[in-house]
Backbone as a printed PyTorch tensor [residue, N CA C, xyz], in Angstrom:
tensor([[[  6.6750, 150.4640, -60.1350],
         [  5.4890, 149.8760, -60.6920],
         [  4.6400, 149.3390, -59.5450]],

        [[  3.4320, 149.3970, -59.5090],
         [  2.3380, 149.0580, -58.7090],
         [  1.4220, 148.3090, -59.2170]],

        [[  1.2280, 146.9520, -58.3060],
         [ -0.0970, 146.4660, -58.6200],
         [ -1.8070, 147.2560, -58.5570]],

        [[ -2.5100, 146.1680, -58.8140],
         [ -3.7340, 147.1000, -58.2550],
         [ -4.1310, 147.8960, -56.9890]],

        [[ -3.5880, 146.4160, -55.8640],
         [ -3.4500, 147.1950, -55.0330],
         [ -2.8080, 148.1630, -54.4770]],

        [[ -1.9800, 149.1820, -55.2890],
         [ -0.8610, 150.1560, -54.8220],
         [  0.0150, 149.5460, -54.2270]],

        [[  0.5010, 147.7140, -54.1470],
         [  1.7640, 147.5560, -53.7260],
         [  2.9430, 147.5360, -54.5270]],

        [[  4.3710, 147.9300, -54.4770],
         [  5.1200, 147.7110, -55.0580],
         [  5.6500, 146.2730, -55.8400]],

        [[  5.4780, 146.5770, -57.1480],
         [  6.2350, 144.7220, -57.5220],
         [  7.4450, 145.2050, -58.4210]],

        [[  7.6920, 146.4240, -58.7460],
         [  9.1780, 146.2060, -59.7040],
         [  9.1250, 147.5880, -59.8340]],

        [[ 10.5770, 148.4160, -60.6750],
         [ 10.9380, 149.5080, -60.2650],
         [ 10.5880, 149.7460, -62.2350]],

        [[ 11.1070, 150.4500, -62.8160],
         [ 11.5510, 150.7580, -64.4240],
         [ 12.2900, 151.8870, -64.2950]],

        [[ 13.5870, 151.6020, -65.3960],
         [ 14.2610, 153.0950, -65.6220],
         [ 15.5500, 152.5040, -66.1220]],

        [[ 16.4080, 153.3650, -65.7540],
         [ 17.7230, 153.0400, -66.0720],
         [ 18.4030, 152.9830, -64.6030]],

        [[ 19.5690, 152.0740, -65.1720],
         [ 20.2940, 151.5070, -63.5570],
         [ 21.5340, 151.7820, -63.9940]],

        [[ 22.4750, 152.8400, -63.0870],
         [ 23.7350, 152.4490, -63.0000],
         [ 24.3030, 152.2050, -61.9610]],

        [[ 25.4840, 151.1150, -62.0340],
         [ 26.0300, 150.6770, -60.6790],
         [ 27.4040, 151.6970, -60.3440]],

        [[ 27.0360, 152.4470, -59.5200],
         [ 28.3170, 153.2850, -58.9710],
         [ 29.2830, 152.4660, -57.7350]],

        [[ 29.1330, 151.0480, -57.5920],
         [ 30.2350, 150.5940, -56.4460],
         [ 31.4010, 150.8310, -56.1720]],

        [[ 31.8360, 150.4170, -57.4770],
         [ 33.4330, 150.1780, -57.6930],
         [ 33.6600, 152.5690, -57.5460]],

        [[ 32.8170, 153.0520, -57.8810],
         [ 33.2310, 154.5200, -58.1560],
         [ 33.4220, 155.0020, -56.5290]],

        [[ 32.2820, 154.4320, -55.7610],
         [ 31.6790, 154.9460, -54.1610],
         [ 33.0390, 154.3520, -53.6690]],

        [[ 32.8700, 153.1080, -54.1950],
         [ 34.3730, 152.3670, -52.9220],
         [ 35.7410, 152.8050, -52.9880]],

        [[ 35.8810, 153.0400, -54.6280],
         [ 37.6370, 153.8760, -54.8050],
         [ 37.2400, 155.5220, -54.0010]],

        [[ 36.4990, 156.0600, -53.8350],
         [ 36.1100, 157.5980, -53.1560],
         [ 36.2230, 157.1980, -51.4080]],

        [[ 35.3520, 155.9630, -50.9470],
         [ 35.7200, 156.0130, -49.7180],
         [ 36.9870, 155.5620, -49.4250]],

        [[ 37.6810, 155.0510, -49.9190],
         [ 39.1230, 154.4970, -49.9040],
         [ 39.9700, 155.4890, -49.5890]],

        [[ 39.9930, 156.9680, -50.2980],
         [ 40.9990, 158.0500, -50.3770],
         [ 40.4230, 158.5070, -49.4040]],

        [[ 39.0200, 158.7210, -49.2160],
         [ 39.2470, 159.5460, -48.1690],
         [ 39.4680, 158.6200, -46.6220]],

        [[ 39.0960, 157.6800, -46.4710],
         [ 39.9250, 157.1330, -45.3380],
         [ 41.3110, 157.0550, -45.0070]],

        [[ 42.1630, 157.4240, -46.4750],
         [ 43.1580, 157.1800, -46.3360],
         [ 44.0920, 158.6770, -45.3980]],

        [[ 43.6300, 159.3770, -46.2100],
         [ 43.1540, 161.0010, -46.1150],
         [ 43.4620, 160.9170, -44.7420]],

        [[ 41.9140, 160.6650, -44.3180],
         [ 41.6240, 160.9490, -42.5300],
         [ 42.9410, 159.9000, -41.8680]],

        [[ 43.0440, 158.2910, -42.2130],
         [ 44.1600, 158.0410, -41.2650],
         [ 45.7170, 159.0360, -41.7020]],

        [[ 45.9050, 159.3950, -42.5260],
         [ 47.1340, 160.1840, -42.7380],
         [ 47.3480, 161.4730, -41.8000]],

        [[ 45.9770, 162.3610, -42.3280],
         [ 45.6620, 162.8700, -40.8010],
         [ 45.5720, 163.2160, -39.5520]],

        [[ 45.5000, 161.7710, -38.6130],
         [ 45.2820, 161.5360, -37.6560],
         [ 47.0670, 161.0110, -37.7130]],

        [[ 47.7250, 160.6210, -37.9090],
         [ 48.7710, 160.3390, -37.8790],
         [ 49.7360, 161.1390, -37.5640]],

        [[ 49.5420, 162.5200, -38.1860],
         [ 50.4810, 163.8180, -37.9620],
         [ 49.7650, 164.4820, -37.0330]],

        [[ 48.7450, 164.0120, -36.6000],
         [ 48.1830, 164.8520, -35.3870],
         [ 48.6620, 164.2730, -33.7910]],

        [[ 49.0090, 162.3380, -34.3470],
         [ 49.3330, 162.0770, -32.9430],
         [ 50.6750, 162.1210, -32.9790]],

        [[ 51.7700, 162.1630, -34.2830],
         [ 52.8800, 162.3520, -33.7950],
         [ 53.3430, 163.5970, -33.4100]],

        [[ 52.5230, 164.7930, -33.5040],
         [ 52.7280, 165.9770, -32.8100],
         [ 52.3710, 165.9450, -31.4390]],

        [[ 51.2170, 165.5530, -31.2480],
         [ 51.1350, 165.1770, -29.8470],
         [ 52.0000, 164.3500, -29.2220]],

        [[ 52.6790, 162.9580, -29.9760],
         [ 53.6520, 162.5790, -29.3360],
         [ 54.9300, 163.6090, -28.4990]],

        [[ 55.3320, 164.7160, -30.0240],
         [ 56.2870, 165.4180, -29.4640],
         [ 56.2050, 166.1970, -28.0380]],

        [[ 55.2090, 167.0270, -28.1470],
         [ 54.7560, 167.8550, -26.9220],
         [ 54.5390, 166.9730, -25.7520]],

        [[ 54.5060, 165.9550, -25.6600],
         [ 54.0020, 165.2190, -24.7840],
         [ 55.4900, 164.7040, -24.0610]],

        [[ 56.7430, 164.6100, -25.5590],
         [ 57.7920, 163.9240, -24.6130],
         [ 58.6480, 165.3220, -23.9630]],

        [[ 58.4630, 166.2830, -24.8060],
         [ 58.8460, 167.4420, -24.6470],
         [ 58.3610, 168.7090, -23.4110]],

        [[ 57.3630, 168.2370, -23.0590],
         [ 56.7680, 169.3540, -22.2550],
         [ 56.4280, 167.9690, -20.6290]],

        [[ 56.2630, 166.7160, -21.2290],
         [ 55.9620, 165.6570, -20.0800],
         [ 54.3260, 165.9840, -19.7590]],

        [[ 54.1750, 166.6040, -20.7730],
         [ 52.2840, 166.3540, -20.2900],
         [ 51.5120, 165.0400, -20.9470]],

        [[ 49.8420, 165.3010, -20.6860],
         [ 49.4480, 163.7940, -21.2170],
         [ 48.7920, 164.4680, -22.6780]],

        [[ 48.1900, 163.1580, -22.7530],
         [ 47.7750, 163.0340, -24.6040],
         [ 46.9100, 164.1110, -24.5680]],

        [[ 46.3070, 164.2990, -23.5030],
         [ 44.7440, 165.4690, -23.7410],
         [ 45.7950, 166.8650, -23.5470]],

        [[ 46.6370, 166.9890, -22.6400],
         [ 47.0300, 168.7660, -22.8080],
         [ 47.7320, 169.0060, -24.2290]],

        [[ 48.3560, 167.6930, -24.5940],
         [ 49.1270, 168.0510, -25.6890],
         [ 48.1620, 168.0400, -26.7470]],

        [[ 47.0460, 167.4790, -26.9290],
         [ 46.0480, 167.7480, -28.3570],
         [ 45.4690, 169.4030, -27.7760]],

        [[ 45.0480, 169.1230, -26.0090],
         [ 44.4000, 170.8700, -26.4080],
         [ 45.7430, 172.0580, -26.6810]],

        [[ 46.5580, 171.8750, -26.8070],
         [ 47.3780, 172.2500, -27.2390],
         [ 47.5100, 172.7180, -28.4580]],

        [[ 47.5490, 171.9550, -29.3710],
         [ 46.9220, 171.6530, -31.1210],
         [ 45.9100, 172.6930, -31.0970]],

        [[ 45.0820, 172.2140, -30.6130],
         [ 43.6590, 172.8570, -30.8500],
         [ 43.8870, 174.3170, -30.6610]],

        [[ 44.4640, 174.6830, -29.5380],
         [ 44.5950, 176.3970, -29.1620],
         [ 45.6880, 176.8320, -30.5680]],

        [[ 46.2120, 176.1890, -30.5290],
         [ 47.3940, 176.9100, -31.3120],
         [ 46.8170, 176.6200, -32.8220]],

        [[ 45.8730, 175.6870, -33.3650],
         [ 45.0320, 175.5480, -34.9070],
         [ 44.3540, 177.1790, -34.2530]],

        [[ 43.3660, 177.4020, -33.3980],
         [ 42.6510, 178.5270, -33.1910],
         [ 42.9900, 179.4170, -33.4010]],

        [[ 44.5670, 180.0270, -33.1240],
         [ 44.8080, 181.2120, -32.5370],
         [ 46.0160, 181.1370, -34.4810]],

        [[ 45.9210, 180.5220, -34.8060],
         [ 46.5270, 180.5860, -36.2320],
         [ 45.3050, 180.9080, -37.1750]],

        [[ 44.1520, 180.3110, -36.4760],
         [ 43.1600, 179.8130, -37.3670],
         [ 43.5160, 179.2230, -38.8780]],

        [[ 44.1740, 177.9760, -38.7510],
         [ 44.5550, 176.8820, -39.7240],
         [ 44.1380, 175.8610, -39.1890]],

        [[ 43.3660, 174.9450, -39.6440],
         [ 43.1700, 173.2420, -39.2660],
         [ 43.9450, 172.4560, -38.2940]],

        [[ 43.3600, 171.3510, -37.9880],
         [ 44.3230, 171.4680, -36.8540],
         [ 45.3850, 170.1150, -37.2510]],

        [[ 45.0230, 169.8170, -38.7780],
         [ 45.9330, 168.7170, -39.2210],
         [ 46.9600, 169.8360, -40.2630]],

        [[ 46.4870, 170.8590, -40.4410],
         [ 47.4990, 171.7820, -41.0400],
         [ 48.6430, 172.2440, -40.1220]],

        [[ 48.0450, 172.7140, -38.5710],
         [ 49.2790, 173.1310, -37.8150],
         [ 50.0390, 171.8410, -37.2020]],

        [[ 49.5100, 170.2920, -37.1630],
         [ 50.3670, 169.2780, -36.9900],
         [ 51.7280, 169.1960, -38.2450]],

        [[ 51.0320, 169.3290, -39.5870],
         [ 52.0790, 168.9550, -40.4130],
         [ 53.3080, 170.1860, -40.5270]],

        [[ 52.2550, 171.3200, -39.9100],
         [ 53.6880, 172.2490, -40.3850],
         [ 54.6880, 172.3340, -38.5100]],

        [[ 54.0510, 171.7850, -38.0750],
         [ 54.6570, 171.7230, -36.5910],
         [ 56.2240, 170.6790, -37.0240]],

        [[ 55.1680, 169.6740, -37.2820],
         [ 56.3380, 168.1220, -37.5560],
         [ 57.7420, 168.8520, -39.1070]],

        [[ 56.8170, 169.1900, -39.4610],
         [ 57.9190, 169.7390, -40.7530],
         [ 58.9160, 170.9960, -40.7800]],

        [[ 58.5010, 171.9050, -39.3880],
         [ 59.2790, 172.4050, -38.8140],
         [ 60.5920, 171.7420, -38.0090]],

        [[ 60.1180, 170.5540, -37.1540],
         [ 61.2580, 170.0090, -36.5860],
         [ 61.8380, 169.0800, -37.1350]],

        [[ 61.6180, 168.5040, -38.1620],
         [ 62.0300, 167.6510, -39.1600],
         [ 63.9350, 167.7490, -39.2700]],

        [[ 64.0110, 169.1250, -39.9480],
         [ 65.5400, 169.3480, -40.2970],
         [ 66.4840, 169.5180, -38.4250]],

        [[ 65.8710, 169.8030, -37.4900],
         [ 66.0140, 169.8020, -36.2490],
         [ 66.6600, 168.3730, -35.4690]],

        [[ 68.0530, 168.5110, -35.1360],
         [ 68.3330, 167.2750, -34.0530],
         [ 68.2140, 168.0510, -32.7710]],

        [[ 67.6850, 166.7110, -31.9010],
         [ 67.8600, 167.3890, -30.6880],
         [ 69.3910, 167.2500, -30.0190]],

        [[ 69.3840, 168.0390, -28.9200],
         [ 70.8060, 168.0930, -28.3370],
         [ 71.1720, 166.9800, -27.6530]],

        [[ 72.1820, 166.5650, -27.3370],
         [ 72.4690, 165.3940, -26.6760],
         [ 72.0340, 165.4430, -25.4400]],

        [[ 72.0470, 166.2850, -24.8100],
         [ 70.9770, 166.6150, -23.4670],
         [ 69.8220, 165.9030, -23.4250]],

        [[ 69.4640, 166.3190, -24.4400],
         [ 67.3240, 166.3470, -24.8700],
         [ 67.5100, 164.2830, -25.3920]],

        [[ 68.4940, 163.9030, -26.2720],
         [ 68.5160, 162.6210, -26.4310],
         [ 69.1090, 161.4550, -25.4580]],

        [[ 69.8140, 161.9370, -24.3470],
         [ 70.3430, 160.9450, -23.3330],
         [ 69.4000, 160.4590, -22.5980]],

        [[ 68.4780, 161.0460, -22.3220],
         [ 67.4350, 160.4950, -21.1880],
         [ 66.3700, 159.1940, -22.1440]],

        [[ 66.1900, 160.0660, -23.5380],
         [ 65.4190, 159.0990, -24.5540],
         [ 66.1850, 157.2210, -25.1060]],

        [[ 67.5840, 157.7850, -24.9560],
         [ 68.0640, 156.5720, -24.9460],
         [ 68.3160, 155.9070, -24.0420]],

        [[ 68.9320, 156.2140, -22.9790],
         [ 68.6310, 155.6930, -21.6750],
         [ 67.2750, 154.7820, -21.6330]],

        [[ 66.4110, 155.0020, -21.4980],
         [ 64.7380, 154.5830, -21.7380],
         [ 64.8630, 153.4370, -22.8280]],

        [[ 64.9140, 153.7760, -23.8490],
         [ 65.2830, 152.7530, -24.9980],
         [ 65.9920, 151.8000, -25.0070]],

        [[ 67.2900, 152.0860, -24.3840],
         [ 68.5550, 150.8650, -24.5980],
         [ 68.0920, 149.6740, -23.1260]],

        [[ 67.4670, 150.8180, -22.0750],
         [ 66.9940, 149.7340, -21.0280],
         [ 65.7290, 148.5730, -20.5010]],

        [[ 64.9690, 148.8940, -22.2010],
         [ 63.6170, 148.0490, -21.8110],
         [ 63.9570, 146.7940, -22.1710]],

        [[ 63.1570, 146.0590, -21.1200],
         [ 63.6970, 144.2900, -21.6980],
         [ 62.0220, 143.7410, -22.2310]]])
């Protein structure tokens, strides 16, 4: 609505309040993205204790291997992690990890 002078003084119509709808939608999907990002850094964790590289070779890592699958690159984290899931490592591969562990003060 407009005065004479073409300034605005009030709106007319119908109003609905979508808050509570917008805020439960951004909720999932944040939850979404941190879930996400979660299986992306504990894959990178692995490669990282596994190969001894840093956080960046082990994500471009991810990345080449999402490419060359062409699957997402939170798809080839979860099926990476869910591959080694049923997997122990050998006592070889776990002595050095506990070693490390049992000796931090």
């Amino acid at each position: 609505m407009l005065d004479d002078d073409c300034n605005l003084i009030g709106t007319s119509g119908f109003y609905v309040d979508v808050t509570d709808s917008l805020h439960s939608d951004i909720t999932k999907v944040l939850s979404a993205v941190a879930d996400s990002r979660a299986q992306i850094e504990q894959a990178k964790g692995v490669l990282m204790a596994a190969y001894n590289v840093s956080p960046e070779r082990a994500f471009e890592t991810l990345v080449w291997r999402s490419q060359e699958a062409n699957l997402k690159l939170r798809e080839i984290a979860s099926r990476f992690l869910a591959a080694l899931a049923h997997q122990a490592a050998s006592p070889e591969t776990r002595s050095p990890i506990d070693q490390a562990l049992l000796t931090l003060e």
